[in-house]
LUMZA-133844 format. One line per field, with one value per residue: residue in three letters; x, y, z of N, C-alpha, C in turn. Coordinates in nm, 3 decimals. Layout:
N
residuo: c(Ala / ...)
n_east: c(X / ...)
n_north: c(Y / ...)
n_up: c(Z / ...)
ca_east: c(X / ...)
ca_north: c(Y / ...)
ca_up: c(Z / ...)
c_east: c(X / ...)
c_north: c(Y / ...)
c_up: c(Z / ...)
END
This chain:
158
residuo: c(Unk / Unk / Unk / Unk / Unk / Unk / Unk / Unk / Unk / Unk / Unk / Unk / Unk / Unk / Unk / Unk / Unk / Unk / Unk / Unk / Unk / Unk / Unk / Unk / Unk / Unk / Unk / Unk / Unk / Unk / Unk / Unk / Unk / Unk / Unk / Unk / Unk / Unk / Unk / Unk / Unk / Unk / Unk / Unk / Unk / Unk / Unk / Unk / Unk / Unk / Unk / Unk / Unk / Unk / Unk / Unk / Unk / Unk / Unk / Unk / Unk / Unk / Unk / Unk / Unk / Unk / Unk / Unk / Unk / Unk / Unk / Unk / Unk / Unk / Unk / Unk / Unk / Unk / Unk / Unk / Unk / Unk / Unk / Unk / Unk / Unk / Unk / Unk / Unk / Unk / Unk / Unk / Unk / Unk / Unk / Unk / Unk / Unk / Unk / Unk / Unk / Unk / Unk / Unk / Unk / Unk / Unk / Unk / Unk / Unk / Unk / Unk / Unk / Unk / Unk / Unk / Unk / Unk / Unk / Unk / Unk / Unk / Unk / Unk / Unk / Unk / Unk / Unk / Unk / Unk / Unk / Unk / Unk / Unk / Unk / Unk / Unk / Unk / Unk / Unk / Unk / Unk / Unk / Unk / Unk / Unk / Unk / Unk / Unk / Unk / Unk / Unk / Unk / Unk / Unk / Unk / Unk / Unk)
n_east: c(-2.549 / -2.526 / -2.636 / -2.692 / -2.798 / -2.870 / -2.802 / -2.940 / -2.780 / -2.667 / -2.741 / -2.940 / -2.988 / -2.925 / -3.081 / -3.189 / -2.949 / -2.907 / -3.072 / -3.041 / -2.797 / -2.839 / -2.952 / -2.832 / -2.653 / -2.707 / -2.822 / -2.654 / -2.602 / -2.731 / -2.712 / -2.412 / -2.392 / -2.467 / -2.405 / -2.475 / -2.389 / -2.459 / -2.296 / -2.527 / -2.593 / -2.510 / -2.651 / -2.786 / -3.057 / -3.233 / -3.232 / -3.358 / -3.581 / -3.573 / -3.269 / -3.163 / -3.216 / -3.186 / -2.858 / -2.816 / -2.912 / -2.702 / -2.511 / -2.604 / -2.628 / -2.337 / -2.296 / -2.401 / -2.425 / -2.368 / -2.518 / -2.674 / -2.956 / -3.206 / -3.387 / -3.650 / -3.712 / -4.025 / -4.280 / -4.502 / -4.474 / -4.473 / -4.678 / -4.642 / -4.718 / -4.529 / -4.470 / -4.535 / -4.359 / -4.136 / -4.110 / -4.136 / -3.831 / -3.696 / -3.760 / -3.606 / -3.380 / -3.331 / -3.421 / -3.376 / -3.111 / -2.968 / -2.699 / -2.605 / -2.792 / -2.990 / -3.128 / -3.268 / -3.273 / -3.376 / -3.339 / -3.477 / -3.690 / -3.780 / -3.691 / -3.564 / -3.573 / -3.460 / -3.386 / -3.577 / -3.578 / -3.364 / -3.420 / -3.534 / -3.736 / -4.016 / -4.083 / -4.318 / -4.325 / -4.555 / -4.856 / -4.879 / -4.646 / -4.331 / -4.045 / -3.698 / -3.524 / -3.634 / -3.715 / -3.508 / -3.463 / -3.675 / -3.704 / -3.480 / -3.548 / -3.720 / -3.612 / -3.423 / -3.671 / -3.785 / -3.562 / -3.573 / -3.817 / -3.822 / -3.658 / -3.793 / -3.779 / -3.837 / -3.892 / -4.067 / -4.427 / -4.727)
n_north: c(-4.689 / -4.386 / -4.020 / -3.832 / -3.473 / -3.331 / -2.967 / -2.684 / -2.412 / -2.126 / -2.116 / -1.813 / -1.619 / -1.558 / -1.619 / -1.837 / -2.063 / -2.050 / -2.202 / -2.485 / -2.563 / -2.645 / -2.854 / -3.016 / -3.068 / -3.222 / -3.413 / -3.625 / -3.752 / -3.974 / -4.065 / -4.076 / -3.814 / -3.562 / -3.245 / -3.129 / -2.845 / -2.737 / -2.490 / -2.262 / -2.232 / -1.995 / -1.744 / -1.497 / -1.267 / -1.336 / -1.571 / -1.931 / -2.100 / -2.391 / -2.433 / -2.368 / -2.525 / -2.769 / -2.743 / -2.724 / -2.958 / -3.147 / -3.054 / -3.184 / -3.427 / -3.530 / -3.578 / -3.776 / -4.148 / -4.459 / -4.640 / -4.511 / -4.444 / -4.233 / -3.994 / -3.749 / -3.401 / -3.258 / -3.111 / -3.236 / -3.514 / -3.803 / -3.751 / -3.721 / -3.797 / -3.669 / -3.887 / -4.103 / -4.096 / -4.093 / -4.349 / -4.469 / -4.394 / -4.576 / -4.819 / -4.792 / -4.728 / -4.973 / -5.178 / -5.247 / -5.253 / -5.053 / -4.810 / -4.561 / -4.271 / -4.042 / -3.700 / -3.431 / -3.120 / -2.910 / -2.606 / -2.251 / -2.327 / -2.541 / -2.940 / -3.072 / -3.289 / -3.469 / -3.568 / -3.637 / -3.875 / -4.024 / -4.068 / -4.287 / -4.167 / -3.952 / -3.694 / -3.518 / -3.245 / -3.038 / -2.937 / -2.662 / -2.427 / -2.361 / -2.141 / -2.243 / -2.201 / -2.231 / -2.453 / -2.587 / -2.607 / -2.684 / -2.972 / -3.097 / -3.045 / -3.199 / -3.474 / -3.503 / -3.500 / -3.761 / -3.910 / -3.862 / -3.962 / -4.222 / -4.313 / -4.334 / -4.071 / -3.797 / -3.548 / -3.520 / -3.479 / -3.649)
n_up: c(1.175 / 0.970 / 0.988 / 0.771 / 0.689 / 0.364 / 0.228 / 0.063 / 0.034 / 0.243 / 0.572 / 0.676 / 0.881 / 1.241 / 1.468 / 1.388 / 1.318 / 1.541 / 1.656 / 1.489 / 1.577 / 1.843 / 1.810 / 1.668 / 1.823 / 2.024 / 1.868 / 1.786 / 2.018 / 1.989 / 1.714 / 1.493 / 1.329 / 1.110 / 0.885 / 0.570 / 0.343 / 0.048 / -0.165 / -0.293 / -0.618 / -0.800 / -1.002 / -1.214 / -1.203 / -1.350 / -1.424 / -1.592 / -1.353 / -1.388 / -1.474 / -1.274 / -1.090 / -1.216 / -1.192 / -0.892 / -0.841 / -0.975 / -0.812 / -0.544 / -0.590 / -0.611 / -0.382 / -0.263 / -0.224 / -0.391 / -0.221 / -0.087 / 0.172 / 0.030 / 0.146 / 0.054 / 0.162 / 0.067 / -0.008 / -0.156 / -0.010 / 0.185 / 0.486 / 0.862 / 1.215 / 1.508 / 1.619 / 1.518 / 1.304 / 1.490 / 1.454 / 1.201 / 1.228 / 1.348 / 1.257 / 1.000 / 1.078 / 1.238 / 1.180 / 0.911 / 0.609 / 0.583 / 0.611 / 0.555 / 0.593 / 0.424 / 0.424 / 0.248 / 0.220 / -0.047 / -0.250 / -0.253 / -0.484 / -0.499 / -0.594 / -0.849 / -1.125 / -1.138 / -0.928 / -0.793 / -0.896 / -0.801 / -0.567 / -0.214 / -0.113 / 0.013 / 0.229 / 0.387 / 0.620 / 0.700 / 0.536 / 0.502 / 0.373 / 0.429 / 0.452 / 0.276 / 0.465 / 0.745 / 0.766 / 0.776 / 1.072 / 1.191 / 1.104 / 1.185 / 1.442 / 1.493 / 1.415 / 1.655 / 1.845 / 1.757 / 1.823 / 2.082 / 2.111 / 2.091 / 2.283 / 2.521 / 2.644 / 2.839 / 2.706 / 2.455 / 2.508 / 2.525)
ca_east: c(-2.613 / -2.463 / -2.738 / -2.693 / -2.896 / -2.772 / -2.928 / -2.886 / -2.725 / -2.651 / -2.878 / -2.868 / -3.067 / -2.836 / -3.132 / -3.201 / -2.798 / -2.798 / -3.134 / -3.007 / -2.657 / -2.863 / -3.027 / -2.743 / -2.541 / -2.854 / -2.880 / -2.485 / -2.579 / -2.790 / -2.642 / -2.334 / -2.507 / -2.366 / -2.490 / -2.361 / -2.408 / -2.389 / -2.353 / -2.593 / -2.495 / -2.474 / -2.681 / -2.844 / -3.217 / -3.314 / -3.164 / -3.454 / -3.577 / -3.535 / -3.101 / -3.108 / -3.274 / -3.032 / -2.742 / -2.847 / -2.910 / -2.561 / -2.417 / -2.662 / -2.574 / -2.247 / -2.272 / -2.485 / -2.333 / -2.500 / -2.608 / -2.716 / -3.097 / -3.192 / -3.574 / -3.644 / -3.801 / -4.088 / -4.446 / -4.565 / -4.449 / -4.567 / -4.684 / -4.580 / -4.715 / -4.418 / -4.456 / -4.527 / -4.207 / -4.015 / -4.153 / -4.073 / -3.703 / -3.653 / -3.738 / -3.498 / -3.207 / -3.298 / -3.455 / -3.333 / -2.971 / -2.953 / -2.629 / -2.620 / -2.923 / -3.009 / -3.208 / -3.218 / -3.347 / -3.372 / -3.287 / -3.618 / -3.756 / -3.795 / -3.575 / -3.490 / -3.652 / -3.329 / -3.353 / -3.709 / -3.609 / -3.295 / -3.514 / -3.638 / -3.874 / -4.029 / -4.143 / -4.379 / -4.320 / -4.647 / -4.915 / -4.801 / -4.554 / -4.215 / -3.886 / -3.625 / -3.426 / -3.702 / -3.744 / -3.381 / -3.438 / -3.786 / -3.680 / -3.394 / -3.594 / -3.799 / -3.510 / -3.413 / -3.761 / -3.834 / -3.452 / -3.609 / -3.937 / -3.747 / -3.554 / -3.855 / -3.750 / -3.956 / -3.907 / -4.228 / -4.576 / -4.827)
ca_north: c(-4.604 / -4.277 / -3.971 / -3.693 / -3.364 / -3.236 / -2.852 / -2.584 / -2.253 / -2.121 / -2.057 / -1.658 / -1.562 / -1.579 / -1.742 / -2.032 / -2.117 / -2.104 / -2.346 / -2.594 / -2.589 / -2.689 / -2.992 / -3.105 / -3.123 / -3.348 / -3.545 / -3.661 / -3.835 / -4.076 / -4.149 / -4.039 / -3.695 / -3.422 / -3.177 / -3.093 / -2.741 / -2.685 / -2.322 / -2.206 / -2.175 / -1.803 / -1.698 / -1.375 / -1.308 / -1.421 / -1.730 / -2.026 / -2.176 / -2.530 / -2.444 / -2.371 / -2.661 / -2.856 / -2.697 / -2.750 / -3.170 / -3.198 / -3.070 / -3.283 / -3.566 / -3.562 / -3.568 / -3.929 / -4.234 / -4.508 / -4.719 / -4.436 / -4.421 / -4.075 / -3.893 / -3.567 / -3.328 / -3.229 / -3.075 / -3.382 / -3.629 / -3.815 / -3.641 / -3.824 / -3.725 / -3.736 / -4.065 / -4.217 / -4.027 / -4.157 / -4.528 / -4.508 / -4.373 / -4.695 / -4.866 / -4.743 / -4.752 / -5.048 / -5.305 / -5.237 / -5.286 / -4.907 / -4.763 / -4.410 / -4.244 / -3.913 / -3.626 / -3.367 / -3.006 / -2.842 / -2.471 / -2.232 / -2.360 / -2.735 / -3.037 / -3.090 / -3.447 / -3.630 / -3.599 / -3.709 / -4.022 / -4.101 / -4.068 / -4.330 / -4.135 / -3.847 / -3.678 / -3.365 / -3.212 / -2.988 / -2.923 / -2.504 / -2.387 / -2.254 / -2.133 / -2.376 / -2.190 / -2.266 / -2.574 / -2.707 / -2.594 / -2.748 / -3.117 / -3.116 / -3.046 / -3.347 / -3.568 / -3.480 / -3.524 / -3.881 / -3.991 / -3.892 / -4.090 / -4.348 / -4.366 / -4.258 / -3.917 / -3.685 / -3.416 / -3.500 / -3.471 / -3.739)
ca_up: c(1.077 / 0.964 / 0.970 / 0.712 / 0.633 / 0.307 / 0.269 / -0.043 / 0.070 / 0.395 / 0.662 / 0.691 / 0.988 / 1.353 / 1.549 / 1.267 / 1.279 / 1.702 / 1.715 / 1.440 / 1.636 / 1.968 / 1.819 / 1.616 / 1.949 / 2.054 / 1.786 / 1.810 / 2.108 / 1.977 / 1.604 / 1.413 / 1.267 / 1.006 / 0.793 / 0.481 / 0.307 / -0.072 / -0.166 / -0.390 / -0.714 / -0.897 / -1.129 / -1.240 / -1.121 / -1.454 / -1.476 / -1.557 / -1.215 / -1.412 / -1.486 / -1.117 / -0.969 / -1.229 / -1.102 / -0.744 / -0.870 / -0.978 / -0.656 / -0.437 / -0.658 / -0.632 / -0.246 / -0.244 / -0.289 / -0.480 / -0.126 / 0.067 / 0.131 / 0.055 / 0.205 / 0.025 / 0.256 / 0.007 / 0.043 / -0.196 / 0.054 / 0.301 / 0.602 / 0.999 / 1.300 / 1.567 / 1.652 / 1.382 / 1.241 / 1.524 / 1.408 / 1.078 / 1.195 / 1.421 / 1.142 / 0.887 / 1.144 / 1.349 / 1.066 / 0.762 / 0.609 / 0.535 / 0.667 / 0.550 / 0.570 / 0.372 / 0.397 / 0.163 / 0.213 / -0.163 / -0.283 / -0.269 / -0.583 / -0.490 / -0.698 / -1.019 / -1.201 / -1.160 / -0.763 / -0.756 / -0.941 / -0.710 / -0.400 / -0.203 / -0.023 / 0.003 / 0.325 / 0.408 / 0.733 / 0.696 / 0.425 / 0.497 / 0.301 / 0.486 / 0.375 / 0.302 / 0.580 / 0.795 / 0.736 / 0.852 / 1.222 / 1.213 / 1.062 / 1.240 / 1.574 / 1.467 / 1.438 / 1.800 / 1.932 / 1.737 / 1.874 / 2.218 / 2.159 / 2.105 / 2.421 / 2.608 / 2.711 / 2.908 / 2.568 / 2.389 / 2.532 / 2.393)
c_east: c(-2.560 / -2.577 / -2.701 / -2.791 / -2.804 / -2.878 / -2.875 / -2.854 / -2.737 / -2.805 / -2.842 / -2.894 / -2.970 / -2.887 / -3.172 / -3.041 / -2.789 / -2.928 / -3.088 / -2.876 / -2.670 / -2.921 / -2.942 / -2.640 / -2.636 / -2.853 / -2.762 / -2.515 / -2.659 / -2.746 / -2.531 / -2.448 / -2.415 / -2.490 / -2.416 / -2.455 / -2.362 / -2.426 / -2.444 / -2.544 / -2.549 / -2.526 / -2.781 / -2.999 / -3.289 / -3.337 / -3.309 / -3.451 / -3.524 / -3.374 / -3.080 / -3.147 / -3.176 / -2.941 / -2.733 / -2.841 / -2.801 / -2.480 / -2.510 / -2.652 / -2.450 / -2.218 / -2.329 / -2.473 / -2.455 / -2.613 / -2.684 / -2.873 / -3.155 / -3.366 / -3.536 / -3.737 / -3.888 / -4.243 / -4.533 / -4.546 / -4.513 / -4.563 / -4.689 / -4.665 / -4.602 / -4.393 / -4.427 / -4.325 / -4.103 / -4.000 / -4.082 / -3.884 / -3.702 / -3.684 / -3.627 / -3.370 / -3.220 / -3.350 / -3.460 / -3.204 / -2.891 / -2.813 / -2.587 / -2.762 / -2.954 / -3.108 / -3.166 / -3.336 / -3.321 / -3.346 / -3.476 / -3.691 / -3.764 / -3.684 / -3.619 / -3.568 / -3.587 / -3.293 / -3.467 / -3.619 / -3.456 / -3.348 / -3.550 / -3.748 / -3.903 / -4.162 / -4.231 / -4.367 / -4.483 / -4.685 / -4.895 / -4.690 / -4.478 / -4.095 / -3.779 / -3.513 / -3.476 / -3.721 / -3.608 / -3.397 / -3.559 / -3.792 / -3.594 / -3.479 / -3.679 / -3.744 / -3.464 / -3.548 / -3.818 / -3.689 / -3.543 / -3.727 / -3.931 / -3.672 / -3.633 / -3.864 / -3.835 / -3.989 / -4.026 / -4.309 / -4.709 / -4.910)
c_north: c(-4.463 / -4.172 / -3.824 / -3.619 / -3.279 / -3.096 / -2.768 / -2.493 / -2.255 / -2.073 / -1.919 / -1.594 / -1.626 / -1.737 / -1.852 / -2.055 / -2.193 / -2.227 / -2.487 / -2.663 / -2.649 / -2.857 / -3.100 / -3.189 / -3.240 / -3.451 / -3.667 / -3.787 / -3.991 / -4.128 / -4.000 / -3.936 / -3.584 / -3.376 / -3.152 / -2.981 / -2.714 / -2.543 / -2.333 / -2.154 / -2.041 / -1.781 / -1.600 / -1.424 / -1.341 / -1.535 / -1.802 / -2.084 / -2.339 / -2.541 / -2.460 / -2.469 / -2.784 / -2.861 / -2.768 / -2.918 / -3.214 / -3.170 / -3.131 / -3.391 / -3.629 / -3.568 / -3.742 / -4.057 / -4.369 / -4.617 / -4.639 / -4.446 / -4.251 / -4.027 / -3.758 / -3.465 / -3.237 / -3.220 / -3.205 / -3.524 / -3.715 / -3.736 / -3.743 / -3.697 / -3.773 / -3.848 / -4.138 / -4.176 / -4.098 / -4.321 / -4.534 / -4.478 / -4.512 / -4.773 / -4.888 / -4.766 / -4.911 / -5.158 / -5.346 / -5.278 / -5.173 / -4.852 / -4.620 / -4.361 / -4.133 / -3.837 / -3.490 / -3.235 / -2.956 / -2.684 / -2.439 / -2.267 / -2.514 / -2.824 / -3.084 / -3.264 / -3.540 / -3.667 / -3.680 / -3.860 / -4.118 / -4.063 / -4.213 / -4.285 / -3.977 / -3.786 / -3.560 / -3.334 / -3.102 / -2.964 / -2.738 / -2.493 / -2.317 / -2.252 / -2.248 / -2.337 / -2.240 / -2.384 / -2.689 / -2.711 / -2.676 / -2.923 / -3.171 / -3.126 / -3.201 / -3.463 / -3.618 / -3.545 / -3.685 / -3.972 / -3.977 / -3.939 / -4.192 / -4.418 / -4.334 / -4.189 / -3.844 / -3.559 / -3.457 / -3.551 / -3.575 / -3.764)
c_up: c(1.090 / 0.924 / 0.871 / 0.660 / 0.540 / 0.241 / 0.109 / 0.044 / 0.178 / 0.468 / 0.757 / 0.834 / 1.156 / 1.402 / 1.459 / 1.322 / 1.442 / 1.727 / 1.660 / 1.514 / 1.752 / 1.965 / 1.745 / 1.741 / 2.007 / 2.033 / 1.777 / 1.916 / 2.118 / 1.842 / 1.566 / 1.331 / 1.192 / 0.906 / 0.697 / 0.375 / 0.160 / -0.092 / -0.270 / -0.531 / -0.758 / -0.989 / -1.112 / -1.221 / -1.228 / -1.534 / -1.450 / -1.400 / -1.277 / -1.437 / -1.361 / -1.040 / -1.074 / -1.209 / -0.978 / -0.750 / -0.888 / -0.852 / -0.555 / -0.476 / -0.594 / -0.455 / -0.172 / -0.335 / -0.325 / -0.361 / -0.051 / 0.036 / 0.118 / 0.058 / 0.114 / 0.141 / 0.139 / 0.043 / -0.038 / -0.112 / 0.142 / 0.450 / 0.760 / 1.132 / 1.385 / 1.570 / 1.594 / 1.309 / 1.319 / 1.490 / 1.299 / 1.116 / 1.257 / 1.311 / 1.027 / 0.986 / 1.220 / 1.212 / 0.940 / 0.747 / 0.587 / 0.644 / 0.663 / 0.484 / 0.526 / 0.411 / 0.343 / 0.139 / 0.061 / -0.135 / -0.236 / -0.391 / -0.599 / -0.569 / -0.835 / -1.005 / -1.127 / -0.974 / -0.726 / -0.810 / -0.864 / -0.566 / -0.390 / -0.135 / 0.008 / 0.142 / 0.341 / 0.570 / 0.754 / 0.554 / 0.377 / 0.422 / 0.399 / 0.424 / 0.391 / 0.418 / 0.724 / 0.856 / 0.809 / 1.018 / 1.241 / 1.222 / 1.185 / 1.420 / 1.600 / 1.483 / 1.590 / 1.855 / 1.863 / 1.811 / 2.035 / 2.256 / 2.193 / 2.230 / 2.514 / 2.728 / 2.747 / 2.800 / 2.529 / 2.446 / 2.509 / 2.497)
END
């Protein structure tokens, strides 16, 4: 199983870049792991939020191929406590037929129609609201700590 996090725009802030960089090295060691970064597309501060979250759909489209399974990381989603989170991943990698597995951070203005309806799934990491820059070091830490539930690693607490 191949694990990708695909994200809108860069992640600006130093310490976001050096924690995501600590858990990606992490996460390597338990599956094939990549991230993949579309820029943000360009448009004036008055551009509709709905052109820009279509914009943003065509370049996250064009990044997901028609087998891959793809999670949205969305506040409507379902919500995991670790565990369970690391359950459902053993699941998806270990008893399914799923070989590339998606997840898909959005721009700040959430996704466009046409992403909801090529989703299969849609996750909430909290009922709080945080930035989508936020949000990659957080998931991503999650990933790490359900791979090391899984292998039952001394990292998470329960």
């Amino acid at each position: 199983m191949k694990l990708k996090l695909i994200q809108i725009g860069k992640t600006d802030d130093v310490w976001l870049r050096d924690g995501i960089t600590i858990y990606e090295k992490r996460i390597i060691n338990y599956l094939p792991f990549k991230t993949i970064t579309i820029p943000s597309p360009k448009f004036q501060k008055q551009a509709a939020t709905g052109l820009m979250k279509k914009k943003e759909a065509e370049l996250i489209l064009n990044q997901v191929g028609p087998r891959d399974h793809v999670i949205l990381l969305d506040e409507k989603g379902r919500e995991f406590r670790s565990v369970e989170f690391a359950r459902h991943m053993q699941e998806l990698v270990m008893n399914t037929g799923i070989t590339n597995l998606l997840f898909i951070i959005g721009g700040p203005y959430g996704f466009h129609e046409q992403i909801y309806q090529r989703a299969n799934a849609q996750i909430s990491l909290s009922k709080m609201t945080f930035s989508h820059q936020m949000i990659r070091l957080i998931f991503i830490e999650q990933l790490y700590r359900a791979m090391s539930i899984l292998k039952a690693e001394p990292y998470h607490h329960e």
